[in-house]
DRENZA-352851 format. One record per residue (C-alpha): residue number from 1; x, y, z. Coordinates in pm, 1 decimal. Each point is the difference from the previous one (the first is absolute). Example, Ala and Ser with C-alpha at 12.3 -4.5 7.8 and 13.67 -1.06 7.14 Angstrom:
BEGIN
R   i     east    north       up
R   1   1230.0   -450.0    780.0
R   2    137.0    344.0    -66.0
***
This chain:
BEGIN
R   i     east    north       up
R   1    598.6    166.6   -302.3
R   2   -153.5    -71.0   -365.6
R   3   -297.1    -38.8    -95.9
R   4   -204.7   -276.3   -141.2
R   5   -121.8    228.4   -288.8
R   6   -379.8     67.8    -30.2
R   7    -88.2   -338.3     -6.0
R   8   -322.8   -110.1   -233.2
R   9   -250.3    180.7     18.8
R  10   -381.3   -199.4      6.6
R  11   -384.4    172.5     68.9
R  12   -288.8   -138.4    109.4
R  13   -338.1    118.0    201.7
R  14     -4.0      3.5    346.1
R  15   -337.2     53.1    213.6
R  16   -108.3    220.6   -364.2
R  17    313.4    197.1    -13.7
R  18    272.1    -57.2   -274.5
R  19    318.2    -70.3    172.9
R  20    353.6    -28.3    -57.9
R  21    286.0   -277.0    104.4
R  22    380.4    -85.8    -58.6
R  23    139.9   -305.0     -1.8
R  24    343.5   -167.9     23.9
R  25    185.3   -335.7    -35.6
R  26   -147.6   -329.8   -103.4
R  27   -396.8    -38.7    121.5
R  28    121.3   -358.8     47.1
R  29    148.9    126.4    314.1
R  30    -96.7     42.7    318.2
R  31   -235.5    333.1    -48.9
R  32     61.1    310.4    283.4
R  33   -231.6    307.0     -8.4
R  34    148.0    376.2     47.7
R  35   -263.3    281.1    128.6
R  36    146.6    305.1     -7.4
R  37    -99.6    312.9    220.2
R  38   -201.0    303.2     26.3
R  39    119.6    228.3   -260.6
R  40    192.5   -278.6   -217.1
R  41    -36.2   -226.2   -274.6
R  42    126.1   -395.3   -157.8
R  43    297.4    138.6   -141.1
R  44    154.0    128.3    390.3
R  45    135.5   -409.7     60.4
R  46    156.7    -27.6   -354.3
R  47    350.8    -44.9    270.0
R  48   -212.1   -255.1    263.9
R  49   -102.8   -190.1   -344.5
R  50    336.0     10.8   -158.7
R  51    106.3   -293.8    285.1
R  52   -278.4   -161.2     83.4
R  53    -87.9    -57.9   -443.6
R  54    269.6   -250.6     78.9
R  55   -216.6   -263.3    148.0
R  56   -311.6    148.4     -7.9
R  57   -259.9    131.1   -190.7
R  58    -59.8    398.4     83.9
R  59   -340.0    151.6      6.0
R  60    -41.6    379.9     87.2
R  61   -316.0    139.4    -48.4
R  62    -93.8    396.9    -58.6
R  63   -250.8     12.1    272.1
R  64   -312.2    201.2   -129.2
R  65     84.3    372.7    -52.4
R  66    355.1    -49.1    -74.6
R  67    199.1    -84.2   -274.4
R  68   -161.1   -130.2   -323.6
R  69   -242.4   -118.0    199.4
R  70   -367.8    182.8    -56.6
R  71   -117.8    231.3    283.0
R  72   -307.5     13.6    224.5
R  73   -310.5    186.7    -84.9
R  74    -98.5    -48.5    339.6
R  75    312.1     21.0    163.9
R  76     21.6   -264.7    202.4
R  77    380.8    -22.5     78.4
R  78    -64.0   -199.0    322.2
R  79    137.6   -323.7    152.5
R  80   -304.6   -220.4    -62.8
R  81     28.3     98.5   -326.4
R  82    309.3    -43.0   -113.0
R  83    -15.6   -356.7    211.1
R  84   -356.7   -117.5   -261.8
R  85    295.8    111.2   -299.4
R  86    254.6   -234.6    117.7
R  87   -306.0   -249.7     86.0
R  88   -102.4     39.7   -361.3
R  89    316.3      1.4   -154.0
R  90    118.3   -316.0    136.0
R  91   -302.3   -142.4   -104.4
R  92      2.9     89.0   -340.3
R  93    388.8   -119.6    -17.4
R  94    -83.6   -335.2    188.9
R  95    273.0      7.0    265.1
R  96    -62.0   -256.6    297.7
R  97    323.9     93.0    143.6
R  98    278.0    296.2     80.0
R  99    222.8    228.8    161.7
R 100   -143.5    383.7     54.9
R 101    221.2    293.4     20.4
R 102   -147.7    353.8     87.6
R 103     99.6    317.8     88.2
R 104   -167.7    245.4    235.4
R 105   -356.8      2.1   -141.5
R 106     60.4   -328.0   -191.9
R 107     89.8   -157.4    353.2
R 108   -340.1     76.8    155.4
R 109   -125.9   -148.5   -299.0
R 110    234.9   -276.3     16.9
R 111    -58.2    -53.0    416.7
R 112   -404.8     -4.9   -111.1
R 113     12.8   -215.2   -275.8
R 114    247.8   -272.5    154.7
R 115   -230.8     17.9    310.8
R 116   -316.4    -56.6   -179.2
R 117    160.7   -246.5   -288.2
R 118    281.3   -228.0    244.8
R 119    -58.1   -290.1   -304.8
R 120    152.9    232.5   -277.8
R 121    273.0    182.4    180.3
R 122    310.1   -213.4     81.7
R 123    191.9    288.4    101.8
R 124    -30.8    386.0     74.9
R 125    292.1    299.2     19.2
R 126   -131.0    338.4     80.1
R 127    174.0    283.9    -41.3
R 128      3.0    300.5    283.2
R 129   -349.5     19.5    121.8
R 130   -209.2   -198.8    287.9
R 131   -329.1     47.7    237.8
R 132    -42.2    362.0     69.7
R 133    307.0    128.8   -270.6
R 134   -289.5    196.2   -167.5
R 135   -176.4    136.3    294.8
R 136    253.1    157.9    286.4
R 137    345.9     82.0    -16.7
R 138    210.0    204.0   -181.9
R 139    -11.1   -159.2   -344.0
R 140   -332.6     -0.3    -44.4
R 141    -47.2    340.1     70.8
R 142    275.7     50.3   -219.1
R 143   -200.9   -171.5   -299.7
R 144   -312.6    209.3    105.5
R 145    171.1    352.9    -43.7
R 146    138.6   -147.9   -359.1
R 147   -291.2   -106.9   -145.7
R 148   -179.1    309.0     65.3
R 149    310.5    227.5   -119.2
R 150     34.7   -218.2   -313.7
R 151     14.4    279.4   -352.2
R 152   -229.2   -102.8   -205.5
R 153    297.4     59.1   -298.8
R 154    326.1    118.3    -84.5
R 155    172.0    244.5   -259.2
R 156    299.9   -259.1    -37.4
R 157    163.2   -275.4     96.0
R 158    250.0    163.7    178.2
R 159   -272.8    130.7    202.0
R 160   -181.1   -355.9     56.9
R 161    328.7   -185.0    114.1
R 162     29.5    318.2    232.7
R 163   -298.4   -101.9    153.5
R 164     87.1   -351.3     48.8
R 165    297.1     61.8    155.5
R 166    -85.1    249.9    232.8
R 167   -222.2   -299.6    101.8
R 168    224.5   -248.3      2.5
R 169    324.3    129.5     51.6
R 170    164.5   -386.8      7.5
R 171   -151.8    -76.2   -400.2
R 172    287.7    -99.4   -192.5
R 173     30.3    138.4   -352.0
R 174   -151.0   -334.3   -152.2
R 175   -291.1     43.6    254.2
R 176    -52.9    373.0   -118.6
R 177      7.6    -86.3   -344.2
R 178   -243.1   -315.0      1.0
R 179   -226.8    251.1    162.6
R 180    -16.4    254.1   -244.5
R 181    -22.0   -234.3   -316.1
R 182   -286.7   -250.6    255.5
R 183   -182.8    300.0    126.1
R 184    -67.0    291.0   -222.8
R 185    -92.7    109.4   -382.3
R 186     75.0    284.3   -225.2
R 187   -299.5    274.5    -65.3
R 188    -62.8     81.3   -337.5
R 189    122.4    399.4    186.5
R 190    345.5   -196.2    108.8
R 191   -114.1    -36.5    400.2
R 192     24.8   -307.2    121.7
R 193   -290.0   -175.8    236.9
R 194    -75.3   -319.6    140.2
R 195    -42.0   -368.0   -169.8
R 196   -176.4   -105.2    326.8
R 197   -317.9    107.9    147.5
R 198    214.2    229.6    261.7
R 199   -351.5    227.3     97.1
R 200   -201.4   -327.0     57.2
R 201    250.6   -159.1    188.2
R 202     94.1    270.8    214.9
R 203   -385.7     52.4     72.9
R 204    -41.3   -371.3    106.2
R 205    307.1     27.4    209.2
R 206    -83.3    305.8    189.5
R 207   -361.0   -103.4     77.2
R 208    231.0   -246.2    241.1
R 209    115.1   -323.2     52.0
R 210    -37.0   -202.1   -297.7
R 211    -34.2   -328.5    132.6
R 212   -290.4    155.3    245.3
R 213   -213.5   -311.8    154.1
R 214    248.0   -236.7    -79.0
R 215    265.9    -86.6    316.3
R 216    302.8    -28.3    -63.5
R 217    142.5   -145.6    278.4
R 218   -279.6   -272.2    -57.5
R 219    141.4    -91.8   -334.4
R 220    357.6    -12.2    171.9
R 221   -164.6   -181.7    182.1
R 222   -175.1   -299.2   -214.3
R 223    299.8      3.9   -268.5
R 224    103.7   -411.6    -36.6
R 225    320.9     81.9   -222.1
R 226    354.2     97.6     78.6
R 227     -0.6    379.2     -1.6
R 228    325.3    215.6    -33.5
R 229   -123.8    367.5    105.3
R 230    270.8    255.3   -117.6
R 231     82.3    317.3    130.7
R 232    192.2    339.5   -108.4
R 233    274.3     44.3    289.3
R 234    -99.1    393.1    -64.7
R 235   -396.4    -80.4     -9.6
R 236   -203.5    254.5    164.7
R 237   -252.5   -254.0   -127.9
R 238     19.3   -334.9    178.1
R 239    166.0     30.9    304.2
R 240    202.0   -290.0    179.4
R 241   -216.7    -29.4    320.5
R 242   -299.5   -101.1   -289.5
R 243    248.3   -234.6   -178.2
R 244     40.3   -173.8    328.0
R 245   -349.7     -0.9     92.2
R 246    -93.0   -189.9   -335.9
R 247    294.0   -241.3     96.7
R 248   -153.5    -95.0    352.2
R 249   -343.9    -37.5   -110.7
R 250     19.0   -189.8   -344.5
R 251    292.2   -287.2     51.3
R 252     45.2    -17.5   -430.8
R 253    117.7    345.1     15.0
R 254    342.2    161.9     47.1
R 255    160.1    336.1    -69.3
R 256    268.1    138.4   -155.1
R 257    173.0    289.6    -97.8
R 258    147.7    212.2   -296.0
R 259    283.0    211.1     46.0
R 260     19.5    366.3    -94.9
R 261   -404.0     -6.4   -143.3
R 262   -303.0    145.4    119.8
R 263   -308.4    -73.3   -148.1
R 264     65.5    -79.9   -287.8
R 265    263.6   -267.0     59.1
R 266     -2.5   -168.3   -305.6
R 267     96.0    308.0   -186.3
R 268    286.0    154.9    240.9
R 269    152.7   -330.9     39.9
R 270    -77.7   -305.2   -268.4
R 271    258.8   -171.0     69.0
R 272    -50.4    -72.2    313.2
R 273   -389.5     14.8    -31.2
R 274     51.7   -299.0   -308.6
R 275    213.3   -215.9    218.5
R 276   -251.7      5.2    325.6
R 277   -269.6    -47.1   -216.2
R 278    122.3   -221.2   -250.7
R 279    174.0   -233.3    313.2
R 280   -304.0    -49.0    171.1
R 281   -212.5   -108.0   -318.8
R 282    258.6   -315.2    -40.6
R 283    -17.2   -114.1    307.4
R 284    -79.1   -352.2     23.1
R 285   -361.4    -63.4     62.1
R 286    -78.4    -53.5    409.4
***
């Protein structure tokens, strides 16, 4: 699937940190924002915003500590906090209405933030994660023993897309490559090391949960907006049972699946990933 390109590139301040956004498409349309994950950045849905530019205006955001986006002194690479940046940058933007789209960490967000805000969000997609995904279970203890093996650099590229895909084995070639160029920069001694605040994050992640004190199933809860959950068929992340649990208790929301991916769905299949995603956002109004 091809990409959208990098998109246009705008800054701003958000809750006293500079931050970074792309955009897409006409901002006459119909505006949808993309969070990206944990260890990710904007430039990971240039294939998502390749379709949807078509009738809507894109808006991915480097959350704080990633991308071009500045990093935190104090390190506070938690869910309320990345929530107050989305609070903040909608704000400053002066959107009264849209479509979210977020992926593992950027889903909690988006679950809090369309909980809290049910006036601005018309519609929500989240992408492999749900109540408990970062607490029990396989995948999150998966994440756990990642963040705190993560090198802190590496003699080459060869070495760095290695890494990734001894991670993730499923990363197409595209995927590999958009990580090395998103993710890393050249030492003056020709090592490479990390664009995003990789120590801080992995600190704030293995201190625990980071949406502690905030209940998710709550938010699934309270959300007032069609929601289209979507799940890896080879997640270790979200299982089923969970997808079917958030179906029974919140009547907005209903599931679905991508073939052949695991948690990272919109990378090992965008195709698929697009249509689901791109399907549900043009669905007439209920």
């Amino acid at each position: 699937m091809t990409g959208a390109g990098p998109g246009r590139s705008a800054y701003l301040t958000l809750n006293g940190l500079d931050a970074h956004y792309r955009q897409w498409g006409d901002p006459g349309s119909p505006p949808v924002l993309l969070l990206h994950g944990l260890r990710s950045y904007s430039a990971t849905w240039e294939p998502l915003a390749a379709d949807l530019a078509r009738d809507h205006w894109v808006l991915a955001l480097d959350a704080r500590g990633r991308g071009e986006s500045a990093w935190d002194p104090e390190r506070r690479y938690v869910t309320e906090s990345y929530v107050a940046d989305i609070e903040d940058w909608v704000g400053q933007l002066g959107l009264a209405r849209f479509a979210m789209v977020g992926h593992s960490m950027g889903g909690t967000t988006g679950y809090v933030f369309a909980a809290r805000h049910p006036d601005l969000v018309e519609r929500l997609v989240v992408e492999d994660i749900g109540p408990g995904s970062s607490t029990t279970g396989p995948g999150s203890e998966r994440i756990v023993r990642e963040m705190a093996g993560i090198p802190p650099s590496f003699d080459s590229l060869e070495a760095a897309a290695d890494y990734w895909r001894g991670l993730r084995p499923t990363l197409s070639v595209s995927a590999v490559a958009s990580r090395l160029s998103h993710t890393l920069r050249r030492r003056q001694d020709g090592s490479w090391v990390w664009r995003l605040d990789m120590a801080g994050i992995a600190q704030a992640r293995l201190e625990g949960d980071p949406a502690r004190g905030i209940d998710l199933w709550r938010c699934v809860e309270e959300l007032a907006c069609p929601t289209l959950v979507v799940r890896g068929e080879l997640s270790d992340f979200l299982s089923a049972t969970t997808c079917e649990e958030m179906a029974r208790r919140q009547r907005l929301l209903r599931w679905a699946t991508v073939d052949g991916a695991g948690h990272y769905a919109h990378d090992d299949n965008p195709e698929q990933y697009a249509a689901l995603v791109g399907d549900f956002l043009r669905e007439p109004a209920p």
